[in-house]
N, C-alpha and C positions, 0 to 999 in steps of 0.2 A: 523516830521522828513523829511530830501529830500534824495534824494537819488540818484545818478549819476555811470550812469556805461560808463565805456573808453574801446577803443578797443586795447590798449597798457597802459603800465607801464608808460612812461614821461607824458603820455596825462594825465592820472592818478592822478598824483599827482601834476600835474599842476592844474588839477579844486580844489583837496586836498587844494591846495596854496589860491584857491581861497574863499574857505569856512573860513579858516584859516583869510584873511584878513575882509572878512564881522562876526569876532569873534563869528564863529561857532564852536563850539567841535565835531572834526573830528574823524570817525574810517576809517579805512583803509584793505579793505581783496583782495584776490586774488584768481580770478574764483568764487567768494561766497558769500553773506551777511556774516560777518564775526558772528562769535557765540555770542560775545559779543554783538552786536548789535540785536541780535533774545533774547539771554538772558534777558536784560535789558529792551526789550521790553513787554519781558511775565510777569517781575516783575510788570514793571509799568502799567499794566493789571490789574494785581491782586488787587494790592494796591491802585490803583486809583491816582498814581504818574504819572508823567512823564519819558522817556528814558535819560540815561546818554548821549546819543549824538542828536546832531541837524544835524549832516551831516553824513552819508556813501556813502564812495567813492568802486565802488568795479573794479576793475582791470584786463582787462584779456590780452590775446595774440591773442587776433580774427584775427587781420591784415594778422598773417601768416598762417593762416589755411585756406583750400577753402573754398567756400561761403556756403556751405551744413553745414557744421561743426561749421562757423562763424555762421550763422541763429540758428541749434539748441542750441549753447551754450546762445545766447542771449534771446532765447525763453525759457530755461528753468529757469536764471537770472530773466526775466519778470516776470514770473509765483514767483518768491520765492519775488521777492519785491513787489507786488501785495497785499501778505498776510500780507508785514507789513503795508497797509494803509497809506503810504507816504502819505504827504501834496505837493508834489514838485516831478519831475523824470523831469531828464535831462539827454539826452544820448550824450558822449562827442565824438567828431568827430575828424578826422584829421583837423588841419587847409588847408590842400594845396587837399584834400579830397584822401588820400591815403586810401586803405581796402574796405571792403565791406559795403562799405555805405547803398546806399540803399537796398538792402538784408535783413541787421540788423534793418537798420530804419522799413522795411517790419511788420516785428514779432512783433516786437514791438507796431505798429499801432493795428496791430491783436489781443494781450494779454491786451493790455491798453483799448481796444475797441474804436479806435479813425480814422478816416479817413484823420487827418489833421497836416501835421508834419511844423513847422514854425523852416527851418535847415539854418544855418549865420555860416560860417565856417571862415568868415573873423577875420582880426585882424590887425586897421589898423596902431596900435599905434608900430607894426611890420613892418608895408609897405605894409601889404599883403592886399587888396583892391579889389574891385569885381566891375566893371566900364560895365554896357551896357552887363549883365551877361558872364564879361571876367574877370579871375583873372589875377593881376599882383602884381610884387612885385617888393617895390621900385621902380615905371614906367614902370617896362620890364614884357612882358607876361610870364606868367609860364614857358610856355615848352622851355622859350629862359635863365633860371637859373638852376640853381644847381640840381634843383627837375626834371629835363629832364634825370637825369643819376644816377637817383634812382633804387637801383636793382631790386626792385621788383614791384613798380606802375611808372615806369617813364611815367613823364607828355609830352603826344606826342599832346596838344594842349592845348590854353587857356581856352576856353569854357568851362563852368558850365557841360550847359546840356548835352556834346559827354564826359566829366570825368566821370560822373555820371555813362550816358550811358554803357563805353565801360570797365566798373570797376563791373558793374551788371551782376549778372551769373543766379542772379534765377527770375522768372517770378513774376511781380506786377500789380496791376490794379490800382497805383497809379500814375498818371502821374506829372509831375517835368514841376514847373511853375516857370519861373525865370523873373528877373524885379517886376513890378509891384504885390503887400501883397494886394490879398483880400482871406486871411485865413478863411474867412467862405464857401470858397469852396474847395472838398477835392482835397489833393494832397499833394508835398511836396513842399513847396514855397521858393524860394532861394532869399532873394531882394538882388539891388544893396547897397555896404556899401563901402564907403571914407573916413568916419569918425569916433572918434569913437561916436558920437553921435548917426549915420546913426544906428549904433546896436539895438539900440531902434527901430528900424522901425517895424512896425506888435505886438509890444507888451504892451498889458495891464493889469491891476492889475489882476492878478489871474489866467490871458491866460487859460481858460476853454478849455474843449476840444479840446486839440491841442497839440500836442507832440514837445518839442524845442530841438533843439540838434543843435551842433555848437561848436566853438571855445571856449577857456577858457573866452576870450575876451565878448563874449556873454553870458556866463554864468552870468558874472559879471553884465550884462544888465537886465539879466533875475531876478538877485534875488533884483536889485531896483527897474526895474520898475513891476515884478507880484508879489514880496513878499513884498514889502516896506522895507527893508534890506538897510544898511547903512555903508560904511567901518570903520571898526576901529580904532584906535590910534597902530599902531603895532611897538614895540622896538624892533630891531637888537638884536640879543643877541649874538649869537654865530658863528667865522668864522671857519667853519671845515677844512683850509690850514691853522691853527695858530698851530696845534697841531701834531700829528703821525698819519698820512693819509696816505691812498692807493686813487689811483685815476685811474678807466682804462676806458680810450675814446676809446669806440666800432665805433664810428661815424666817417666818413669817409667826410663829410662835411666842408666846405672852412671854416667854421667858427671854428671849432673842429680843422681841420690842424692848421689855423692860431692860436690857445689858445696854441696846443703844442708845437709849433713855437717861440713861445715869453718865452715858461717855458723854455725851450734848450737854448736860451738866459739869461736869468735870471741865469739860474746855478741849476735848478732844476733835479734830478734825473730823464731822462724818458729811459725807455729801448723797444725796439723795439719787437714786434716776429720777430725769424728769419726764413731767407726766407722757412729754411730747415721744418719747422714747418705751413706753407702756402701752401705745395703739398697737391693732394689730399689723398695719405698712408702716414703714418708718423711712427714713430718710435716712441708707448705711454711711452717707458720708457724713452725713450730721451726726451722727454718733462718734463715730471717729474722729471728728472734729469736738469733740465733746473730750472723750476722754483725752485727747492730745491737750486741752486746756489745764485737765487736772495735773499734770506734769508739773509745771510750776509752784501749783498750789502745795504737791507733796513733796515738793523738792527743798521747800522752805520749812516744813515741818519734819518729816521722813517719820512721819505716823499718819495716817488716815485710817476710818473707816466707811464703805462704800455698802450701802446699802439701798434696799429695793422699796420703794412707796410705801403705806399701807390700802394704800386705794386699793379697793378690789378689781383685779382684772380677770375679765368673766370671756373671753374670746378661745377659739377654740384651741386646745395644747398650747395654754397661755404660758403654764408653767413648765416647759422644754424650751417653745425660744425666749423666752426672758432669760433663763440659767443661760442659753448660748449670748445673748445677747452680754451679758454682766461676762462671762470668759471672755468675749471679744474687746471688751472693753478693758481686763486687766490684761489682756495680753499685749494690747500697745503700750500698758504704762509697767510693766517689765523689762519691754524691750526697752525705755528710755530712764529708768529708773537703779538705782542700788539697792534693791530692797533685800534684808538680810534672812526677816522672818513673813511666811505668808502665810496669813488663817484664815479658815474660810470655817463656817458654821453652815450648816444646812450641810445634809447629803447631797442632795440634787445639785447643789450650784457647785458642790465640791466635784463632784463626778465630773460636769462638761467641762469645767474649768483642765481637770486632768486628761479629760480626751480633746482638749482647743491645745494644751501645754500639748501634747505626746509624753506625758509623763507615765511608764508600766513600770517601774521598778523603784523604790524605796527601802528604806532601812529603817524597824521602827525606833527611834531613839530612847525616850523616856515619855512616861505615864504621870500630865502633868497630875490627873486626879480623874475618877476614874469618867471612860469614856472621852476624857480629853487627852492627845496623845501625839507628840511631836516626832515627828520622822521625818529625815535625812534623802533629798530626793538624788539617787546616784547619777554618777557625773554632772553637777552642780551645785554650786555654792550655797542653795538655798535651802533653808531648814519650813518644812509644813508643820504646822499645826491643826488637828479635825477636833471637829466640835458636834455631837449633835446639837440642834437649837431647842430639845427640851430640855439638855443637861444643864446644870449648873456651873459656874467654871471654880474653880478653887478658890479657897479663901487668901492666899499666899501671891496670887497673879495681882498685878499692876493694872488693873480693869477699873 
């Protein structure tokens, strides 16, 4: 079995997407090896079978927690996938290196017993490319795009090794060597990547003693070239805008505005929060009394999109209770709704939306295109769709 742990929800179920296309049978938990996955493992213990799954992807929220908190959650993560004897661990990273990277990558080195992390956050078949250890995307340096007015990690320069840097809270004796992959000395090694060929750089069949962590993009690198892993034949199956969908873009990004942009064109239902629900006191029953309105509205349609202002909201942890606030709000229009398909865009709205649901256990379905990735939420009727809100969504989707 491999095993892959994300420091958010879309990261998540983008590597999900990824196992999915090299026709691996995926489980999916949140904060945990999921039980099914410990279960099936003690059977095939016993029995002298194998596990019902070749992939667990497990899920958390580290990004938003400080780095004390991020370290022990992945330290105690390490320690439970340990015992189940993975053949494979991959720790999945932000692409543009948002959260506490090295931190986590820290513990990790510690619990795995390894001194040597070989970490590719690129993705170049995105644009996002790693030139003379400077990220940029689509030609232009980081902190000159979108990711510079990021709320919480804004990127205030290109360079590998000052993000790294000046994103590390807690103390390492592992020093960050960028450019030139000689992985048999320790450290964390970051090469340059252009291509996506360049992914392959530092890796061989089996990559011994070395911890990968990296973009989805890499993972993909990671399970041909150290597993011998091969992609599948994978059929489209199902577009979840063909049917009674809720959709809420938590994501604040030009690429997310411009998807809601063209739905308001098209004739799609999207309804805004209103401003009066963007202060920092609000009025819970007027909210409630808000979304019980929209009931109607998408009862007559059974499409909407729900989305958040672009007003800036500048109050303090604006962006935690606005995500709880948009959960609270689809959680009374599930309870009174048939909705078949639910997509949320943005990590963060997706996250509180599944700790407002109680939602830990999923099944990932299919990879509508990459990074976009429908799973099956167990015991219930309803199929998810994640989105990051800088990805793209496929060309084939009803959007």
């Amino acid at each position: 079995m491999i095993v892959l742990l994300a420091d958010d929800l879309t990261g998540a179920a983008e590597v999900a997407g990824v196992c999915l296309r090299f026709g691996l049978k995926t489980a999916f938990g949140i904060n945990e090896v999921p039980d099914v996955v410990t279960n099936t493992l003690s059977t095939a213990g016993r029995e002298g079978g194998m596990s019902a799954y070749d992939a667990c992807v497990v899920a958390t929220d580290s990004r938003s927690l400080d780095a004390d908190e991020a370290a022990r959650l992945h330290r105690n993560l390490a320690v439970a996938v340990k015992e189940l004897k993975p053949s494979f661990v991959f720790k999945k990273t932000d692409s543009v290196l948002r959260g506490h990277v090295i931190d986590e990558l820290m513990v990790l080195t510690e619990v795995f017993i390894t001194g040597k992390v070989l970490l590719q956050p690129a993705n170049p078949s995105l644009g996002r490319c790693i030139k003379s250890g400077r990220y940029e995307i689509n030609g232009r340096p980081l902190h000159e795009t979108s990711f510079a007015e990021d709320p919480d990690y804004p990127a205030s320069t290109d360079s590998i090794a000052q993000l790294l840097e000046e994103r590390r809270q807690l103390t390492t004796n592992l020093p960050v060597r960028i450019g030139a992959v000689t992985v048999e000395k320790p450290g964390i090694h970051v090469p340059d990547c252009t291509t996506v060929e360049a992914l392959k750089t530092g890796l061989v069949p089996g990559c011994p003693g070395c911890l990968l962590a990296g973009s989805a993009a890499f993972l993909s690198a990671c399970l041909e070239v150290c597993l011998g892993m091969h992609v599948q034949q994978v059929v489209f199956k199902q577009d979840p805008m063909k049917g009674r969908y809720l959709l809420v873009c938590g994501s604040r990004h030009t690429q997310s505005r411009a998807f809601v942009e063209t739905a308001k064109r098209k004739g799609t239902a999207v309804v805004e929060f209103p401003d009066d629900f963007l202060q920092e006191a609000i009025n819970t029953e007027a909210l409630a009394d808000w979304a019980d309105s929209l009931v109607e509205f998408w009862n007559r349609t059974g499409q909407m999109i729900i989305t958040l202002s672009e007003k800036p909201v500048t109050f303090s942890n604006s962006g935690g209770v606005l995500t709880r606030r948009v959960a609270a709000v689809l959680g009374r229009l599930l309870e009174q709704c048939r909705v078949d398909e639910l997509i949320l865009v943005g990590g963060a709205t997706a996250w509180a939306i599944l700790s407002y649901q109680h939602w830990h256990l999923m099944t990932p379905v299919e990879e509508l295109a990459p990074g976009v990735v429908r799973l099956h939420i167990d015991n219930s009727p309803l199929y998810l769709t994640l989105k990051p809100g800088s990805y793209l969504w496929p060309d084939d989707l009803d959007t």
